[in-house]
Structure formats: structure tokens, C-alpha cells
C-alpha angles and dihedrals in degrees: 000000000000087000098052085042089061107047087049081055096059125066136291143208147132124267110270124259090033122107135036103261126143096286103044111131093005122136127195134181136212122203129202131170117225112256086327112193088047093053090053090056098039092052088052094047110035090181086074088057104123098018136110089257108188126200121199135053116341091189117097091264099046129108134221108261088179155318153226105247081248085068092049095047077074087053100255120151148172116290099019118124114268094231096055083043083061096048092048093046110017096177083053111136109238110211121190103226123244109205107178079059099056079042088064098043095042085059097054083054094052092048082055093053102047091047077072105035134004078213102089110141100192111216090176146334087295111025128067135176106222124192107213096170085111105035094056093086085061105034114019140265122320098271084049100051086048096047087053097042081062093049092058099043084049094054097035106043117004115244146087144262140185113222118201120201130211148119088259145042096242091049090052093041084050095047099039096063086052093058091063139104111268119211114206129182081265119033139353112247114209111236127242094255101210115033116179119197100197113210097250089059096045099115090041093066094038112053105059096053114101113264090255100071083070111104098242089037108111131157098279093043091051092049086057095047092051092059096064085048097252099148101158144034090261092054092068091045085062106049123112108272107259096024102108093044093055087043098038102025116265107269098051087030080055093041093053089042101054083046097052085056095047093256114161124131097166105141116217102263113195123208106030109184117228121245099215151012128211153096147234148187140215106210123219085236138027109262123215090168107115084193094048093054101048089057098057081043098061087043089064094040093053086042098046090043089054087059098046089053097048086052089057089240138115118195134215103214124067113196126192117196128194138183122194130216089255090054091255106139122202116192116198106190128176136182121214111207086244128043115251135190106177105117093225093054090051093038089055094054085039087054089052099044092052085057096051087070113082102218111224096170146001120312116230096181140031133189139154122200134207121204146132095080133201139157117300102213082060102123105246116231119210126217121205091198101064090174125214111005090197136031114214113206111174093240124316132074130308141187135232123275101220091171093057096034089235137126138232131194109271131197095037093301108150115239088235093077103073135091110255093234102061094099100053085053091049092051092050089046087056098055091048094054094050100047085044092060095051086056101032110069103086080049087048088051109045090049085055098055090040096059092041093069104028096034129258097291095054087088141018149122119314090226091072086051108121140163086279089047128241106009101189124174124260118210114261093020128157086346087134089062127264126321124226090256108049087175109150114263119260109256121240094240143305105002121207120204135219 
């Protein structure tokens, strides 16, 4: 009686492959460049061919973007502090990254992959879920689609990739992981190149990988599960049902336990648009400076309207974002009653926003965010009762008001902090942004076209005009934190000012 209780108490599935369910006979395919960012560079520099080439931040507060399997041999890896990445691998090569690069030759991925599928699901700049089902009558089973996917990035641009296959997305992320080089303290092992992982051995494949290859699975949720002594994917799969969602909450507990069993209906959906626009910057060193700031800030907003514009969006919500040199963060956001996208309207609310924070100490980041788009032909309409400038919470967190036009304290900052100006700042900001966008489109325009044709340095606001002339934001820089060198970029010729 106790053994058959407890097998009804663990779960329970078909084996994989049976039935005819939603995914049977489905294959999907998961992309991923090989240490992608490296390779660029390395393409571009061939010198750097055979060394621990390393991509982020080379200051003391920069991260490891990516890096050449030498570097990993030292045990470097994405995401670790540069300065820990110099201490493993002192002879490692630091390479400032160049975003708008990656950007060019992410695109001519992404042209290879829809001239198989139109469904291309793009993770990253160099991953990408693609869904084949359809495209195997043409061009051949999944392995073979795969194979040939690699081929082609090999003999157009260069470089490698590694292609998992599966019936899910959680089985081709899986494998194609396994299909990569591995860098040991020793040697570096080629990948496989292309892993399937075929429906009948799903579970096979799956159990014995440790719980943190699970999507949902971080570093705080392995060390729960642990605890519990839950060391592998299997692990999970045996556990009493129920268990997990009474240990982890029910939706996440509900979440691990679909994926141990090899649960994962999510369709490739192409397309995706994206939620928000925007850019920030660790500094080499923390700023005080209220004129400084605002001029890295102008820099972000003329670089994130760019992009908005090029999108062919505006947005209604402006966000400011600080950290401070102790880690506190403080987040100033505010909604106009029409969407905008002329960098001096937004630049007049972001402005604002940045003065509302009383700066008690130095400031280490600094970001500002565009979201809640719309079209921006859309006619603006202006309110003459803006509300509430400021919402006063007694302490805690609160949230925006969109429908006043007003602010709150975000991210637990009591109200109290701020100066008592700052909404009628803001209210006069608001204004300001909203009479400068009914002027400013032709302007908009004309610097666009402008920058199309000369590059993104030949205009720009006088503001970012320094000793080294016009200094504008590219797109992706410094997002892996400062270099030693924060010098402002050469310019591409001659550079006209706002």
C-alpha cells in the first residue's frame, strides 16, 4: 500500500514522442554563435587569432561581455568582473566592444536564417530559436537544416556556430549548448556543431544535467533547491507532486516541474517588439557634477531617440535610472498625454527627472529609458491641468501616475527626499516637451537624414560638443561598464552642432 502511494505521488507522463499532442512532429532549432563578440573582433583583427581575447570594460568597474575559448581556458567568462578576468588571465587581450558592429553582422545572420524559416524567434544578437516543421519538405530533415545553417555562416561571414535540435525550445537551447567547444585548463575540444536530442530519448538527455540549466533556475533558487538536495534535472522529475510548489511558490514550483519532464509548449514567435528603448553607463568614476551628468545624459537621450525614430516609434514614458556608489538605485519616471520622439522634448522631461534626485553621493550609472510607444504621427493634445506633480507615500515604494502626469519615488526611496520643486519642474518640463514636439519634426527629420548619409557624428547637439568635438552616443557603448581610457571617440569627419 505505501509503495503504490508513493508512485501515484511522483510524476507522471507519457513517453515522449507518443502521442499526438501539440508538439508532435514538431522541430525546432536553436542558434548560437560561438563566442560571438570575440570572433567579430577577431575576424576584424587577425593578430588577435590564438589569444585570450577578452570583450567588455577594461576599467576596474567593467564586465566581461565575451571571450575568445583561450581566454576561458583561464577560466574567464561572461558576466565576471574585468578586473577578476585580469587577475585569472593576465596576458588576456581587452577589447573595447563595438556594438553597432556586432549589430551589422547580427543582421546578416539573421538574413541567413529567414531565407529558411520566417520563423526566426531572435534571444540576442547571436542566438535565435527557429521553427523548421514547415521547411523539412523543402530542405531536409532538422540535422540537415542545421548542418546547412552552419555551412552558410561558415562561407558568408566567417565564423562559427553551434545548432541544437529538438521538438522544444528547451530541448534545442539544451543541445545546443552541447553542441559547443569546450575550453578546459588544458585544451580546447571542438564541439559537435550540430546535437539532436530526438523525442523518445528526451528525458535521457535531460536528467542528468545540473538543475541550473533549467530557464527559471538562478543562483538563489539553486542554492534552495540544493538544499533539498536536488542536484540534477532528475532530481526534480522524482520529487513528490506537489513538493517543489509548496518549497519554491506555485507558479515557479509548477514552472521547474513542466521543464524536468521535458514540458514546454512555447511556440517560435517572430517579431517580437521590443518594450523599451534606452541606454546607460557605468563611469569610471562616480560623478557629483549636475552639469556633467546632464551631459552624458543628453548624450543617451540623442542616442535612444535616434533609435526610436529609426524604429518608426515615439514613446509616452521618460525613465531616469541612478546608482549610486554604495549600489542604492533611485528611478524617476514620467508619462506626457501624447507620445514624442524629438530628442530635445524628451531631453527637456529627462533633465528634469535627473534633478528631481537629490545627489548624496556620488553617482556610479546612469541610464534613461523610453517606453510606452505609440505612433508618432499621432496629434499631441495638450492639458493644462497636469494634477498632482508629486505623489507622497509615507516611505516605501510607489509607483507613476501616467494619467496626472506626475511622479512618484520608485525602488523604496522615501518621498521625503526630494526637493519640493521638482514638480513644478517637472510641470514646466512637460510643457516644454510637449510645445517642442509640435515644432520639432521637420528638425528630427533633417538630422536624420543628415546622419544617414554622413554617419552618426556629422550632427548633434552643441551641448555634446567637447575639446575632441562632437562626442554622440553609439549604440551598445560602454554597456559593459568604463575602459581605462574614457577619452571621447574620434569623430568620422567634419561634425555640425544644434
Amino acid at each position: 500500500m505505501a509503495d503504490a502511494s508513493v508512485g501515484r505521488t511522483r510524476h507522471q507522463r507519457p513517453e515522449p514522442g507518443q502521442g499526438a499532442g501539440p508538439l508532435a512532429g514538431r522541430v525546432i532549432l536553436h542558434v548560437d554563435m560561438d563566442a560571438f563578440f570575440a570572433s567579430v573582433e577577431v575576424l576584424d583583427d587577425p593578430s588577435l587569432t590564438g589569444q585570450p581575447v577578452v570583450v567588455g570594460g577594461s576599467g576596474g568597474r567593467g564586465v566581461v561581455a565575451a571571450c575568445t575559448y583561450e581566454a576561458r581556458m583561464f577560466g574567464v567568462h561572461s558576466a565576471m568582473p574585468s578586473s577578476v578576468a585580469r587577475r585569472l588571465c593576465p596576458s588576456a587581450v581587452f577589447v573595447d566592444g563595438r556594438y553597432h558592429r556586432y549589430m551589422e553582422v547580427s543582421t546578416k545572420l539573421r538574413g541567413i536564417l529567414e531565407s529558411v524559416t520566417p520563423l526566426v524567434e531572435g534571444i540576442s544578437l547571436d542566438e535565435a530559436f527557429l521553427d523548421v516543421t514547415g521547411a523539412r519538405q523543402l530542405l531536409g530533415d532538422g540535422p540537415s537544416i542545421g548542418a546547412d545553417i552552419r555551412r552558410r555562416v561558415d562561407e558568408e561571414l566567417h565564423l562559427t556556430c553551434s545548432v541544437g535540435v529538438g521538438r522544444t525550445k528547451l530541448m534545442a537551447k539544451l543541445a545546443s549548448k552541447a553542441a559547443k567547444p569546450v575550453a578546459t585548463r588544458t585544451e580546447i575540444r571542438p564541439g559537435r556543431g550540430v546535437v539532436v536530442v530526438a523525442p523518445e530519448r528526451e528525458l535521457e538527455f535531460l536528467h542528468p544535467l545540473p538543475v541550473r540549466a533549467l530557464w527559471g533556475v538562478g543562483p538563489v533558487t539553486g542554492r534552495r533547491l540544493e538544499a533539498l538536495g536536488v542536484r540534477c534535472v532528475g532530481d526534480i522529475a522524482a520529487l513528490p507532486a506537489g513538493s517543489l510548489e509548496r518549497y519554491l511558490g506555485a507558479a515557479l514550483g509548477a514552472h521547474l516541474t513542466a521543464l524536468s519532464l521535458g514540458e514546454d509548449p512555447r511556440p517560435v514567435v517572430p517579431d517580437q517588439a521590443a518594450k523599451s528603448i534606452g541606454h546607460e553607463e557605468t563611469f569610471a568614476t562616480d560623478l557629483w557634477d549636475r552639469d556633467d551628468l546632464h551631459r552624458h545624459l543628453n548624450r543617451m537621450v540623442d542616442a535612444s531617440t535616434t533609435n526610436l525614430r529609426q524604429s518608426r516609434l515615439a514613446a509616452r514614458t521618460i525613465s531616469v535610472k541612478i546608482r549610486f556608489a554604495d549600489f542604492t538605485m533611485a528611478t524617476r519616471s514620467h508619462s506626457m498625454d501624447s507620445p514624442i520622439d524629438a530628442s530635445p522634448a524628451v531631453g527637456a522631461v529627462a533633465a528634469a527627472l535627473l534633478d528631481s534626485v537629490e545627489l548624496h553621493q556620488g553617482v556610479r550609472l546612469l541610464g534613461v529609458s523610453l517606453s510606452g510607444f505609440g505612433d508618432p504621427d499621432a496629434g499631441l493634445q495638450l492639458s493644462l491641468d497636469l494634477g498632482p506633480a508629486m505623489s507622497e507615500q509615507g516611505g516605501g515604494a510607489s509607483g507613476q501616475n501616467p494619467s496626472s502626469g506626475g511622479w512618484a519615488p520608485l525602488d523604496g526611496e522615501a518621498a521625503g527626499a526630494h526637493d519640493p520643486a521638482a514638480g513644478d519642474r517637472l510641470a514646466r518640463a512637460n510643457d516644454q516637451a510637449a510645445r517642442i514636439q509640435e515644432s520639432w519634426g521637420s528638425v528630427s527629420a533633417a538630422i536624420d537624414a543628415i546622419r544617414a548619409r554622413y554617419g552618426g557624428s556629422s550632427v548633434g547637439p552643441a551641448s555634446l560638443v567637447g575639446p575632441e568635438g562632437l562626442r554622440v552616443r553609439r549604440r551598445g557603448e560602454a554597456q559593459w561598464g568604463p575602459a581605462d581610457d574614457q577619452g571621447p571617440p574620434s569623430n568620422d569627419g567634419r561634425a555640425a552642432t544644434l
